[in-house]
C-alpha positions as CSV (number, residue, x, y, z in Angstrom):
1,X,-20.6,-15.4,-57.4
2,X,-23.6,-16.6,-55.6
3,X,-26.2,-19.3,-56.6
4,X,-29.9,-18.9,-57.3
5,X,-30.1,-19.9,-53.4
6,X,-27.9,-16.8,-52.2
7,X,-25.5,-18.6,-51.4
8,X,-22.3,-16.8,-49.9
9,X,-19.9,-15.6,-52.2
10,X,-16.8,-17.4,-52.9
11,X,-14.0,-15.4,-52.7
12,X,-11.7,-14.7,-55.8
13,X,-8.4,-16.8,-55.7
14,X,-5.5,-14.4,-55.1
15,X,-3.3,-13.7,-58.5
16,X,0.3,-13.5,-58.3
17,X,2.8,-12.6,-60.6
18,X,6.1,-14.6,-61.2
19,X,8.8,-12.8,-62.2
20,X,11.9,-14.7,-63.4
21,X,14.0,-14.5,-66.8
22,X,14.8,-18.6,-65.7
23,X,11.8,-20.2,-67.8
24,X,12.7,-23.8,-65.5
25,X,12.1,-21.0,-62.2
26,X,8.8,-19.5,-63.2
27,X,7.3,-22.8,-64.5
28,X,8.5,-24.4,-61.0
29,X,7.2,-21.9,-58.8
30,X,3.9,-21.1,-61.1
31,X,3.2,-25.0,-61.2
32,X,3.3,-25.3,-57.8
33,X,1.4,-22.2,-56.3
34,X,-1.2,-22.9,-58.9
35,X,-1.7,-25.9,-57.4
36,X,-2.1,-24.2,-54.2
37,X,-5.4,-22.8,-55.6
38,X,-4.0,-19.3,-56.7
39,X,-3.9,-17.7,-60.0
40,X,-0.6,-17.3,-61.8
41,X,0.9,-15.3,-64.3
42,X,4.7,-15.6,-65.6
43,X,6.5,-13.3,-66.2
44,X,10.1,-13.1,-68.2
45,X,11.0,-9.6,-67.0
46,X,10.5,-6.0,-66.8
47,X,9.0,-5.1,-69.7
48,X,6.3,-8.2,-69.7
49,X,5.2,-7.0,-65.8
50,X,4.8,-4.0,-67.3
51,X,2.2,-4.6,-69.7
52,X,0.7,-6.9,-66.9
53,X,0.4,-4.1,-64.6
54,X,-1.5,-2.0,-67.1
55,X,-4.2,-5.1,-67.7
56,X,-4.7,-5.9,-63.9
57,X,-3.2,-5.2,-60.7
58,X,-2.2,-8.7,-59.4
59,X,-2.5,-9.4,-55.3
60,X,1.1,-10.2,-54.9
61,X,4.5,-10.1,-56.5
62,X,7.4,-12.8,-56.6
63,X,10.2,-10.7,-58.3
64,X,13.8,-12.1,-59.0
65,X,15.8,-9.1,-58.4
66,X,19.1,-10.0,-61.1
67,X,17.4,-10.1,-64.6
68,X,18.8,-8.6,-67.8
69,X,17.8,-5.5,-68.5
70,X,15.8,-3.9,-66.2
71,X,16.9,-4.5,-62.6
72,X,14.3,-5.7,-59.6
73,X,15.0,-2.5,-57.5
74,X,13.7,-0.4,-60.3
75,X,10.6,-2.9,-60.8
76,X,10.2,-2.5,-56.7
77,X,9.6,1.6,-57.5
78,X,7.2,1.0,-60.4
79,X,5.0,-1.6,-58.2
80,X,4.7,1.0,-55.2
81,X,4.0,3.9,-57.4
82,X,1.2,1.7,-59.5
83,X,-0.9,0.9,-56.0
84,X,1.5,-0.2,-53.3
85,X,1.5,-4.0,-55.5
86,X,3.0,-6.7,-52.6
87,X,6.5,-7.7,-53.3
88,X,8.3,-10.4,-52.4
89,X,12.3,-10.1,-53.7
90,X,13.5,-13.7,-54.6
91,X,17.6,-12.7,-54.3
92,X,20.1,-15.2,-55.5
93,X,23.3,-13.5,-55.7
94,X,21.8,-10.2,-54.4
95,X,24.0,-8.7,-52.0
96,X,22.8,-7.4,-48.7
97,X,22.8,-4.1,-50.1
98,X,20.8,-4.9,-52.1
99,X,18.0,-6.6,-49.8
100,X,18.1,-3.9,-47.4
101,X,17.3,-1.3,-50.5
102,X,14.7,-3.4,-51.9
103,X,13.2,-3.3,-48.4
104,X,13.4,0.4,-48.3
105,X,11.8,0.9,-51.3
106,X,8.6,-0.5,-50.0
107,X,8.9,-4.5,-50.5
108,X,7.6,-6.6,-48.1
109,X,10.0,-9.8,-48.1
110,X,12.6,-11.5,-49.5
111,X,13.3,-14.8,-49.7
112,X,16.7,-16.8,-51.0
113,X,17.3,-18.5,-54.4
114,X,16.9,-21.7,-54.6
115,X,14.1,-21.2,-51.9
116,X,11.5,-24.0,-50.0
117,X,8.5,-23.8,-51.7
118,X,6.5,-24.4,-48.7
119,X,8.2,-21.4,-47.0
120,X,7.2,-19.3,-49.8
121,X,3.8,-20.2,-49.8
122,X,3.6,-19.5,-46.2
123,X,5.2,-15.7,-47.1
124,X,2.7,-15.5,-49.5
125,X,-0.2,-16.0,-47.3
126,X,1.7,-13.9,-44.5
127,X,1.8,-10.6,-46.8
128,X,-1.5,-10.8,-48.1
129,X,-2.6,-11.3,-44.5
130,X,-1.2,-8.5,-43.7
131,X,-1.6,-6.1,-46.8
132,X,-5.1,-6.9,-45.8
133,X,-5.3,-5.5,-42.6
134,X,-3.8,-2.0,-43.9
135,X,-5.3,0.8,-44.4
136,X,-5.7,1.7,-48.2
137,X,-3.2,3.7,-49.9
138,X,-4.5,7.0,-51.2
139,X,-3.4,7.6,-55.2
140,X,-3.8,11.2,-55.5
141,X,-2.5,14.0,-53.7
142,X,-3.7,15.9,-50.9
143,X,-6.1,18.6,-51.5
144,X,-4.6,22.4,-50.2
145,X,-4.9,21.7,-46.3
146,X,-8.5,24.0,-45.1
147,X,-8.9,24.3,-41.6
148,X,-9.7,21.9,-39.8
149,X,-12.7,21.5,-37.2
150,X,-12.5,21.1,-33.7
151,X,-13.8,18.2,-33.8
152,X,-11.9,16.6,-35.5
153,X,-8.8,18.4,-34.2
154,X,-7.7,14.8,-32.4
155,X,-7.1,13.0,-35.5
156,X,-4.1,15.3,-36.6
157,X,-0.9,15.1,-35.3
158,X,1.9,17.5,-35.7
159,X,5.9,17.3,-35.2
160,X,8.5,19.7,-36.4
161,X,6.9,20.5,-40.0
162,X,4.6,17.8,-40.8
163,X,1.6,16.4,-40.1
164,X,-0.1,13.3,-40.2
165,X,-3.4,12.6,-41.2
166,X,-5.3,9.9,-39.4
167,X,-8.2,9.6,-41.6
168,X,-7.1,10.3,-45.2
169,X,-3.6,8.4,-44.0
170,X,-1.5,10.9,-45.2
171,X,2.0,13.1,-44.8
172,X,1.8,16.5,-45.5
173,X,4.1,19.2,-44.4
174,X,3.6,23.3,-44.2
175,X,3.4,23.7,-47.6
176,X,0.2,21.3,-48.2
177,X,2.5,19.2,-50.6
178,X,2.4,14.9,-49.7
179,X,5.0,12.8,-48.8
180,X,4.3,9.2,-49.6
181,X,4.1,6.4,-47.3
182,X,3.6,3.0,-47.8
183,X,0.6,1.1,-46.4
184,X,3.2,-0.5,-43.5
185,X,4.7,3.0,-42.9
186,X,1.4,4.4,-42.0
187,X,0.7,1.6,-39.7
188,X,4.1,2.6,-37.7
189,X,4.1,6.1,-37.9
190,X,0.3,5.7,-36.4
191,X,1.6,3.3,-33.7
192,X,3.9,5.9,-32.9
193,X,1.5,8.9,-33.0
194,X,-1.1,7.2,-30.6
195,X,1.4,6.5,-28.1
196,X,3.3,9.5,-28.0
197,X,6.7,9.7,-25.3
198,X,6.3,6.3,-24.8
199,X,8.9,3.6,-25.3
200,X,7.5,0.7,-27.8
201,X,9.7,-2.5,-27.8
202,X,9.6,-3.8,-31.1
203,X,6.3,-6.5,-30.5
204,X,4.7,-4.2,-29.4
205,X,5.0,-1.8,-32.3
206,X,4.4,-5.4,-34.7
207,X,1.1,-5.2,-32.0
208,X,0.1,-2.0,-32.8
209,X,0.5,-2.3,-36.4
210,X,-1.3,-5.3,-36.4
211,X,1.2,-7.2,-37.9
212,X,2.1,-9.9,-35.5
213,X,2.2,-12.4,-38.1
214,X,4.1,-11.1,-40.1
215,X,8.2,-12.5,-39.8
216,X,9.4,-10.0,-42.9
217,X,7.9,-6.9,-41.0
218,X,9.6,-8.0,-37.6
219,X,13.1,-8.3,-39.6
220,X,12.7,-5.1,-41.4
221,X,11.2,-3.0,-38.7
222,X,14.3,-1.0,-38.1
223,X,14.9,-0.3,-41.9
224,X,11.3,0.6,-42.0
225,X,11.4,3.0,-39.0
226,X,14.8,4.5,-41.1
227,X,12.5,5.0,-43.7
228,X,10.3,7.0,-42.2
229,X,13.0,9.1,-40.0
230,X,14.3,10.2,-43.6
231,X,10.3,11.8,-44.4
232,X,9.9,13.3,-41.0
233,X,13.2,14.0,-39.1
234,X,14.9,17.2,-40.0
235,X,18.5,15.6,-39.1
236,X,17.7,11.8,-40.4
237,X,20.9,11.1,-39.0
238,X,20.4,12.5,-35.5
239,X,16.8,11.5,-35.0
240,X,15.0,13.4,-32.8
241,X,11.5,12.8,-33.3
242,X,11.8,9.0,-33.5
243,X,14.4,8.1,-30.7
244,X,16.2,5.0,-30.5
245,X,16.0,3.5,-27.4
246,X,18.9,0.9,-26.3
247,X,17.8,-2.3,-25.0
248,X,14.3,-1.4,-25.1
249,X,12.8,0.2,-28.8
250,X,11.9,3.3,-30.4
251,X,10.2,6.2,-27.8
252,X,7.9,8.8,-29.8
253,X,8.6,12.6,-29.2
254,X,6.3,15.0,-31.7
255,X,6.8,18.1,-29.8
256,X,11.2,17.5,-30.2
């Protein structure tokens, strides 16, 4: 919106989506980030975020992962698939199984029930920091892989049978067919690719990624980088493109 004076435009508040089957938990936390300036929505559960989701994508969600019915995990899967939607997992009695899948599908924090709300806020404004510094996430596949110019030769990068694609920010393998990655996947696996045989300590791949900020991606780096080992390595299990390094990080080897 700008005035008749061209003024600049205020930015649109970010909208986030509360999640909770507790009515007392969603009218606490939607009171209070409202009153932060941001837009909120309430939710009761799965089926309600998903006839949200078809009316607008929101900027972030705050999902309770133990409802009835549908489970948080499986609302974690539809949020990536519909756009790579933020999530942060509010867990109460979630066991650390549970965290540590929710974080492999794709959220981006998690916070324990009953939880500050200051901290929250400050989670909030830490993933949409750095959901904004991504790259965007493309929605439809790859078309069948053409050769590629020599110019342009640079911006590929090969190991074992796939290859990443620096511009359209994609994983394809021989066949042409994509494998997904996350916005915060990409950033890593490009860290990686740009320093090749090189040992990156764990700040300096949050560096890299540009996600110093960010406290969830530093704690879930390693279940991240596990993540991607399962789309790349042929042995997931005995890594050998993305090496473990004791002591000192993860070392890059695309030609293993």
């Amino acid at each position: 919106m700008t005035d008749a004076a061209g003024a600049v435009p205020v930015p649109e508040p970010p909208h986030v989506f509360v999640v909770d089957d507790d009515g007392e938990t969603r009218a606490m936390l939607g009171e209070y980030l409202a009153g932060q300036g941001m837009r909120v929505t309430e939710l009761d559960g799965g089926p309600a975020l998903r006839a949200a989701i078809g009316e607008e994508l929101p900027s972030i969600v705050v999902l309770d992962l133990n409802m009835p019915g549908e489970d948080g995990l499986s609302l974690i899967r539809f949020l990536k698939a519909s756009g790579d939607v933020p999530v942060i997992m509010l867990t109460a009695t979630a066991s650390l199984v549970d965290r540590v899948v929710g974080l492999e599908l794709g959220a981006d924090d998690y916070l324990a029930k009953p939880c500050e709300l200051r901290e929250l806020l400050a989670r909030i404004r830490s993933v949409l920091r750095r959901a904004a510094a991504m790259p965007a996430q493309p929605v439809a596949a790859a078309p069948p892989a053409v050769p590629v110019a020599p110019a342009s030769a640079n911006r590929t990068v090969r190991f074992g049978t796939k290859h990443l694609d620096l511009d359209a920010h994609i994983l394809l393998d021989d066949e042409g067919i994509e494998h997904a990655l996350t916005a915060s996947e990409f950033s890593l696996l490009k860290a990686f690719a740009e320093n090749p045989r090189r040992v990156l300590s764990r700040e300096r791949l949050l560096d890299l990624a540009q996600a110093r900020d960010a406290e969830a991606f530093d704690r879930a780096i390693d279940v991240r980088i596990t993540r991607i080992r399962r789309k790349i390595e042929p042995e997931p299990a005995r890594p050998r493109i993305i090496k473990t390094v004791r002591g000192g990080g993860y070392v890059f080897t695309p030609d293993a």
